[in-house]
N, C-alpha and C positions, 0 to 999 in steps of 0.2 A: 375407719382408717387403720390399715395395719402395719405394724409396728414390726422391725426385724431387728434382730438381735444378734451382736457380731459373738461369732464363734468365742469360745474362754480358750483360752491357751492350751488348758487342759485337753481339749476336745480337738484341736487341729490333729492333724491328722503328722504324724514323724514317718522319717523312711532310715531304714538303717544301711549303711554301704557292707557290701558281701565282706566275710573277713580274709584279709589278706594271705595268698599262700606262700609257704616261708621259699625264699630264694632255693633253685636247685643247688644239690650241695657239689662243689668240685674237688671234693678231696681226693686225690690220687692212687687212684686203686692198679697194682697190678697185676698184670695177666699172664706172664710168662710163667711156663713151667721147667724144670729142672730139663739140661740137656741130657739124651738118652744118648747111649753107648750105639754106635754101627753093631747088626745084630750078625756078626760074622765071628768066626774064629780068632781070624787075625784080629780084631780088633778087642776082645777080650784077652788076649796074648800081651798085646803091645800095652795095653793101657798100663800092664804094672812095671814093664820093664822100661818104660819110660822115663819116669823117674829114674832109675836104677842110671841109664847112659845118661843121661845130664849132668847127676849129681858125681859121675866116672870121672866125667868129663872136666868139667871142674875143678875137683881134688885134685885131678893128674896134671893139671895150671895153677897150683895153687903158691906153690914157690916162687915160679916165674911170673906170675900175677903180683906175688912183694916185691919183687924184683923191680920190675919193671912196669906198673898195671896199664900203661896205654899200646905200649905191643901187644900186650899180651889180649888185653880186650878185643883191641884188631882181631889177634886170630881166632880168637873166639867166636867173634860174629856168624860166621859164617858155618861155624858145626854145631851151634845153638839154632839158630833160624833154620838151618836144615832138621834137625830134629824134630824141632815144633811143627813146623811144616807138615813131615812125615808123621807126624800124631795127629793132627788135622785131619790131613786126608783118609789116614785108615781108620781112625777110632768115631769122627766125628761128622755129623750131618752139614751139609755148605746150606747157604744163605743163596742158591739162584732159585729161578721162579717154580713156584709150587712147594717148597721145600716148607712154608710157613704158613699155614692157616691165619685163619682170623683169629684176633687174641692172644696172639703169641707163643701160641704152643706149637711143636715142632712134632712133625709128623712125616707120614713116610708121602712120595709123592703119588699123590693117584694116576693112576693109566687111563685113557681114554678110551673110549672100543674103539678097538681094530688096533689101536697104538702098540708098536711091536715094544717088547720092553729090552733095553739094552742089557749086552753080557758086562763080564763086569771089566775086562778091558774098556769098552767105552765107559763104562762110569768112571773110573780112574782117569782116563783123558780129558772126562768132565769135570773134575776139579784142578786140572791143574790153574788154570786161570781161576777160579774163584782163591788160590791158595797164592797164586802172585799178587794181588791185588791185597791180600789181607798184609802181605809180608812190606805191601809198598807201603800200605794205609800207617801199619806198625811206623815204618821209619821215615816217612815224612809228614805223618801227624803227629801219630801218639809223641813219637821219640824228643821235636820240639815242645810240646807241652810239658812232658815228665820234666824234661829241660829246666822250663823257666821255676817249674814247682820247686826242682830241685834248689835250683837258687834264691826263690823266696824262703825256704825253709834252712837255709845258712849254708848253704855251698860254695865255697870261693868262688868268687866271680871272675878275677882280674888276670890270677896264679893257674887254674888247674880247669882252664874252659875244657880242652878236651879231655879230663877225666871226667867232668861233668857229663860231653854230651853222651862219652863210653858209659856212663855209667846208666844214662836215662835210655837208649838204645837197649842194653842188656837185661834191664827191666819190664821196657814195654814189649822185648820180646816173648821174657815168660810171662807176662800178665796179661798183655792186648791181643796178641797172634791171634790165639784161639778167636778167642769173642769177635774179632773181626771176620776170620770164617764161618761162624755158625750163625751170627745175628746180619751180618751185611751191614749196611751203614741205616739201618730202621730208625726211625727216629724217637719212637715209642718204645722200642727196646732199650735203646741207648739212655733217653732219661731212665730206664728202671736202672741201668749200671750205674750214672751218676750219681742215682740217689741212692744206690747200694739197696737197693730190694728184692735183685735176682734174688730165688731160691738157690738154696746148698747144692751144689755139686762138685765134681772134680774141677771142671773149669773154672769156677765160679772163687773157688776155696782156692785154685793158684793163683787167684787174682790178689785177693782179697792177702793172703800169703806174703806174695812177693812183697805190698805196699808195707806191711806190717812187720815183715822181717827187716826191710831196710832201712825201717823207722828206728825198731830196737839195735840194728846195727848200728847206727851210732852214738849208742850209749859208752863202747871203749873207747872212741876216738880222744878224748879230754881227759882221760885218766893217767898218771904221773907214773906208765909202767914201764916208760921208755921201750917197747916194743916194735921193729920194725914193722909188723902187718897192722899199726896201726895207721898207717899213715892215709891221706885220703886216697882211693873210696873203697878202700880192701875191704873194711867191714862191712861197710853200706850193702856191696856186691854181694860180699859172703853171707850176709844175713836175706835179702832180696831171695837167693838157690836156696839156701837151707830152711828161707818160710813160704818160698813155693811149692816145694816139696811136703813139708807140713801142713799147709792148707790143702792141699789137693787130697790126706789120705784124712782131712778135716771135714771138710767139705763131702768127699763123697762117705764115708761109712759115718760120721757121727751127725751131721747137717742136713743131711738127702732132702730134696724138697722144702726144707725149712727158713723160713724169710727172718731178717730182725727187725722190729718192730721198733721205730721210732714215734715217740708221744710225743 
């Protein structure tokens, strides 16, 4: 009679389960590269002397901005936004179709064969609408946004609504214009601005400029210097032009291509 004998513990046979592979990572990488200059004359021309008529511009309001700053922003509006504009279209590449590869870098548009290539009166024609649309985006988006920030971060609310909205208007024109004509409304572009990762450039640097000079602009506001141009939002404005300008010659000669690196 034969005898069988249960396996020892030892002997069963084990199975190991495969080792687990670690979750993909999503940390957010971006892709955009620095905006390139229009490879024309004029627009090497214009890029420096742009600064030069805003900051004109400005100074020569700059009395009548203590005076009075809500007329005076009125009038402003509108040879500020035309300026910007006018730098857009001649210095800077539009956001219609073709203009953006994959990845976010910005490139010239490919021709198809046979595709006749336009002179440069129709390119010009070709932006005017992409340059409305940026100047509308500027003041019926960005302009209430800058708004309510404005007033989260201590802007009379009750006293000085239209110096507020003057002032977030005049802001988002030197900061937004642009980037609304060179990126379009992308929405992978757009988080690289919110989370401030463009690379350095002129535009990038009036951006970054504007927010930073208007910040420091109200460090005289509280000061016991009894000074008329202190009163709101003269500094704010004056600091917003004079750190637009600063960041733009920041951004393009010392920042070129260079990202800031948040840990």
């Amino acid at each position: 009679m034969s005898s069988t004998t249960a396996p020892s513990p030892s002997s069963a046979s084990t199975t190991t389960s495969p080792p687990q592979s670690a979750p993909p990572s999503r940390k957010f990488t971006p892709t955009s590269k620095p905006i390139p200059l229009l490879p024309t004359q004029t627009a090497r021309l214009y890029q420096h002397i742009h600064p030069a008529f805003v900051l004109s511009l400005f100074y020569l309001s700059f009395s009548a901005l203590v005076a009075d700053p809500v007329s005076t922003l009125i009038r402003l509006c509108f040879p500020i936004a035309s300026l910007q504009g006018l730098y857009s279209v001649l210095c800077l590449p539009t956001a219609h179709a073709g203009s953006f590869p994959k990845g976010g870098a910005i490139g010239k548009r490919k021709h198809k064969p046979g595709e006749k290539r336009k002179d440069g009166g129709s390119e010009l024609a070709g932006k005017i609408v992409p340059i409305l649309l940026s100047l509308l985006l500027t003041l019926f988006l960005a302009t209430p946004i800058l708004l309510v920030l404005l007033i989260l971060f201590g802007a009379p609310l009750t006293t000085h609504f239209a110096h507020n909205l003057l002032c977030a208007t005049h802001m988002a024109l030197l900061a937004l214009t642009p980037l609304f004509y060179v990126y379009g409304v992308d929405p992978a572009l757009w988080r690289e601005i919110c989370s401030a990762s463009l690379p350095g450039d002129a535009v990038w640097g009036g951006t970054v400029g504007t927010v930073v000079g208007a910040w420091l602009g109200a460090v005289p506001i509280p000061l016991d210097w009894d000074r008329e141009w202190q009163k709101w939002p003269v500094t704010i404005i004056t600091g917003a032009y004079v750190g637009w300008a600063v960041g733009r010659l920041v951004g393009e000669f010392l920042l070129k291509g260079k990202r800031v690196q948040f840990d």
